[in-house]
C-alpha positions as CSV (number, residue, x, y, z in Angstrom):
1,X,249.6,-170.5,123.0
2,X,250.0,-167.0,121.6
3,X,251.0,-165.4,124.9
4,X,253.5,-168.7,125.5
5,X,255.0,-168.4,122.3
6,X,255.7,-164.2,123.2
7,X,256.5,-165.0,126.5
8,X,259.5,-168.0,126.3
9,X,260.4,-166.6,123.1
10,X,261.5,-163.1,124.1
11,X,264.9,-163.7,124.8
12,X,265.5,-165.0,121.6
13,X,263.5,-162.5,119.3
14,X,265.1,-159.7,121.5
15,X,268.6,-161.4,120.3
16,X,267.4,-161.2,116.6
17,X,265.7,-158.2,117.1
18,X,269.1,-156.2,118.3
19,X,271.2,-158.2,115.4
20,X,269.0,-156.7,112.3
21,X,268.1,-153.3,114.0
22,X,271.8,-152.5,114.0
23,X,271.8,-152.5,110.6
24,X,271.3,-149.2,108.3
25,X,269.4,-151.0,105.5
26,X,269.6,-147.2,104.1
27,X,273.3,-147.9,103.1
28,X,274.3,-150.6,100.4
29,X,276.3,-152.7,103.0
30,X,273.5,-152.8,105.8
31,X,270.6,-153.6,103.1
32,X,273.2,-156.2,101.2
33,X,274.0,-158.1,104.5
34,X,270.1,-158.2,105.8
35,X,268.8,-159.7,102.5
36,X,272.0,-161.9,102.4
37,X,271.6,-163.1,105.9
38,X,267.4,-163.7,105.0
39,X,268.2,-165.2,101.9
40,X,270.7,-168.2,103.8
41,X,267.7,-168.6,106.4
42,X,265.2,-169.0,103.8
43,X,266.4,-171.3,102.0
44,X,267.3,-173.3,104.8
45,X,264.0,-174.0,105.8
46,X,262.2,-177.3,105.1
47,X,258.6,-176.1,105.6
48,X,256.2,-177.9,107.5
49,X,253.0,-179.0,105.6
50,X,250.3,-177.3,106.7
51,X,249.8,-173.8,108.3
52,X,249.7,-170.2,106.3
53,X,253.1,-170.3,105.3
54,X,255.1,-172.8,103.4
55,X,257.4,-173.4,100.3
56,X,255.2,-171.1,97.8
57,X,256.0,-168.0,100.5
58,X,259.5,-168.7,100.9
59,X,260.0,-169.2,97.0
60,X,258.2,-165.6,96.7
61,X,260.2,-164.1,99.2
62,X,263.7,-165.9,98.0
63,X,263.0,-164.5,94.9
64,X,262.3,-161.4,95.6
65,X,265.3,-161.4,97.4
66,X,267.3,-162.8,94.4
67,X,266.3,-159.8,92.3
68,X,267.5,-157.4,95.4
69,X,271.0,-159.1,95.4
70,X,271.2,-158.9,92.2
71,X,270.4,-155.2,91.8
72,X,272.7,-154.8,94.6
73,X,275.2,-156.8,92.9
74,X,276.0,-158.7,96.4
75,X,278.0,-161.4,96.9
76,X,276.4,-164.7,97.5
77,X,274.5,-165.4,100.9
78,X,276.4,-168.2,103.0
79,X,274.8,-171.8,103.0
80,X,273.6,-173.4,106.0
81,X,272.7,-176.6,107.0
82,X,268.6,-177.6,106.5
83,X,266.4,-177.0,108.8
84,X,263.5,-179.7,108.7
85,X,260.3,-178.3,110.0
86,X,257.6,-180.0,111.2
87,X,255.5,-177.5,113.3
88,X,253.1,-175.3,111.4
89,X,252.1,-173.3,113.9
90,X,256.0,-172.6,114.6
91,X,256.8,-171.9,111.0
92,X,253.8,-169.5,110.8
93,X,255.0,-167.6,114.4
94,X,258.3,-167.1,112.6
95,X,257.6,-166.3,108.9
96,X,254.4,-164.4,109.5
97,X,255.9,-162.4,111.9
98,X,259.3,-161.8,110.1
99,X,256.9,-160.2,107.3
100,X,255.4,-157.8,109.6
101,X,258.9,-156.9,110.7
102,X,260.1,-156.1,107.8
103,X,257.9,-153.3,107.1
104,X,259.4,-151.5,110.3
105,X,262.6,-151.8,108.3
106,X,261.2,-151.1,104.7
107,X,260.3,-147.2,106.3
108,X,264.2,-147.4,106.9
109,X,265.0,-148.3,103.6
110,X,263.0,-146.0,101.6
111,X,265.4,-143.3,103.5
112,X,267.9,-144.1,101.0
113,X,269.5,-141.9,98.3
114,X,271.5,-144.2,96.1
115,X,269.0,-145.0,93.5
116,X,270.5,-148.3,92.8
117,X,269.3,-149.1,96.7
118,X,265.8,-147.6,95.9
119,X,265.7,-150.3,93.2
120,X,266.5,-152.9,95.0
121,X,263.2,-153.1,97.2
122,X,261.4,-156.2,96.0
123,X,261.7,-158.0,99.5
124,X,261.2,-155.0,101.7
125,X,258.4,-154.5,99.8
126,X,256.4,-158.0,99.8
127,X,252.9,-157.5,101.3
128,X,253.0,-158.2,105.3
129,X,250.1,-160.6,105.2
130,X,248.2,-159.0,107.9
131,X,245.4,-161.0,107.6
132,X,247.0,-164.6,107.6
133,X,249.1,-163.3,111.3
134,X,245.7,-162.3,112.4
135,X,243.9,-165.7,111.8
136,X,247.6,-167.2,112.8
137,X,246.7,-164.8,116.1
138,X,243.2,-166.0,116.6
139,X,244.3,-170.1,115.8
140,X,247.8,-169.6,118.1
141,X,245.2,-168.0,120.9
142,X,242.7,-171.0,120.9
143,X,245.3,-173.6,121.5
144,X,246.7,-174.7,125.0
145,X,249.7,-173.4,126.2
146,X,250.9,-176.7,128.0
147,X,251.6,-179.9,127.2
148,X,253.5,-181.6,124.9
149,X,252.4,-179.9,121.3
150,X,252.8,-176.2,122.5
151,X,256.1,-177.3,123.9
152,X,257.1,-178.9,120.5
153,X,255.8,-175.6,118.8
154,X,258.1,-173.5,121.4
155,X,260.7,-175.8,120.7
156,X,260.9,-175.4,116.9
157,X,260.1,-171.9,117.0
158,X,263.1,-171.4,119.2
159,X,264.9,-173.0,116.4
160,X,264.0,-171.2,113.5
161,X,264.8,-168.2,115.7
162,X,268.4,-169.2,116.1
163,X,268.5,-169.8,112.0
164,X,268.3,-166.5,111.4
165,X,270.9,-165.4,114.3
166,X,272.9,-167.8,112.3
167,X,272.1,-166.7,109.5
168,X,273.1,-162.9,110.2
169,X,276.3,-163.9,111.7
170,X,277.6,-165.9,108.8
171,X,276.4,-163.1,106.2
172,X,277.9,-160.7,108.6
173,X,281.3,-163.1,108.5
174,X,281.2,-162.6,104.7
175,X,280.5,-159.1,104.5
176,X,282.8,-156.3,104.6
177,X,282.8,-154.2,107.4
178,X,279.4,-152.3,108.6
179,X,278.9,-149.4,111.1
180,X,276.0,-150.1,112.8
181,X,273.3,-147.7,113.3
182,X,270.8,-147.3,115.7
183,X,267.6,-148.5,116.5
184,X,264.6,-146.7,117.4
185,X,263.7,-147.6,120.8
186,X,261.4,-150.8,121.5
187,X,261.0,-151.6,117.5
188,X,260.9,-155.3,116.8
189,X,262.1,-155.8,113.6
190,X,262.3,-159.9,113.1
């Protein structure tokens, strides 16, 4: 199921992927409308019981986030609409995943100068919880690809992608203007 999820997802993670890579998280705008745009998707999430991830990681990581903004002295993320979950093994794809990520864009961060953006670092620097994506890995891998669970896990992995695209949009809406920077070649960030 591993290798389906990867597979049918690529399109969309390549979308997300390109959305936050453009971003300079180095500059107080860039790292402002990331965190903004991942605190909207977080706490749009209705977690799934079940799985390696669920309210008590999204509470850590929308706090951690709260501090950042705060430091930052950002303007409010955007709200969006809930997103009811009911696929574990989607939500742990997605939130496992997006915590590995982040630590391609945390060595981007610490580039920074401004002090103020130094300090504003509790997010990017969450643990990546290796271990829970490998036994996520190892579960993902001994399930079927076909048949109508791993397409309701697809399904609702697709979804939660597309929160975040949403989510980066509407922050980006809210946000002043940002000059995007590029992205090392073939880095997935989300």
């Amino acid at each position: 199921m591993r290798q389906r999820l990867r597979a049918d997802l690529a399109p969309s993670h390549e979308r997300l992927d390109r959305f936050f890579s453009d971003l300079d998280v180095s500059s107080r705008p860039g790292l402002s409308l990331f965190l903004r745009a991942h605190r909207a998707a977080f706490a749009a999430i209705r977690p799934a019981p079940g799985g390696r991830t669920g309210r008590p990681l999204l509470d850590r990581m929308i706090a951690a986030i709260d501090a950042d903004l705060a430091r930052l002295d950002a303007p409010a993320p955007p709200r969006l609409p809930p997103l009811v979950l009911h696929r574990p093994g989607a939500q742990d794809y997605v939130l496992l995943g997006s915590r590995l990520g982040s630590q391609l864009l945390r060595r981007r961060w610490q580039a920074a100068t401004d002090p103020c953006l130094r300090a504003a670092g509790a997010y990017l620097s969450l643990p990546p919880l290796t271990d829970q994506w490998r036994g996520f890995c190892d579960e993902a891998g001994a399930r079927p690809a076909r048949g109508a669970e791993a397409d309701a896990d697809l399904a609702e992995a697709g979804r939660l992608f597309e929160l975040f695209l949403s989510a980066g949009h509407a922050a980006r809406r809210s946000a002043p203007a940002l000059t995007p920077a590029p992205a090392p070649q073939n880095e997935r960030i989300a």
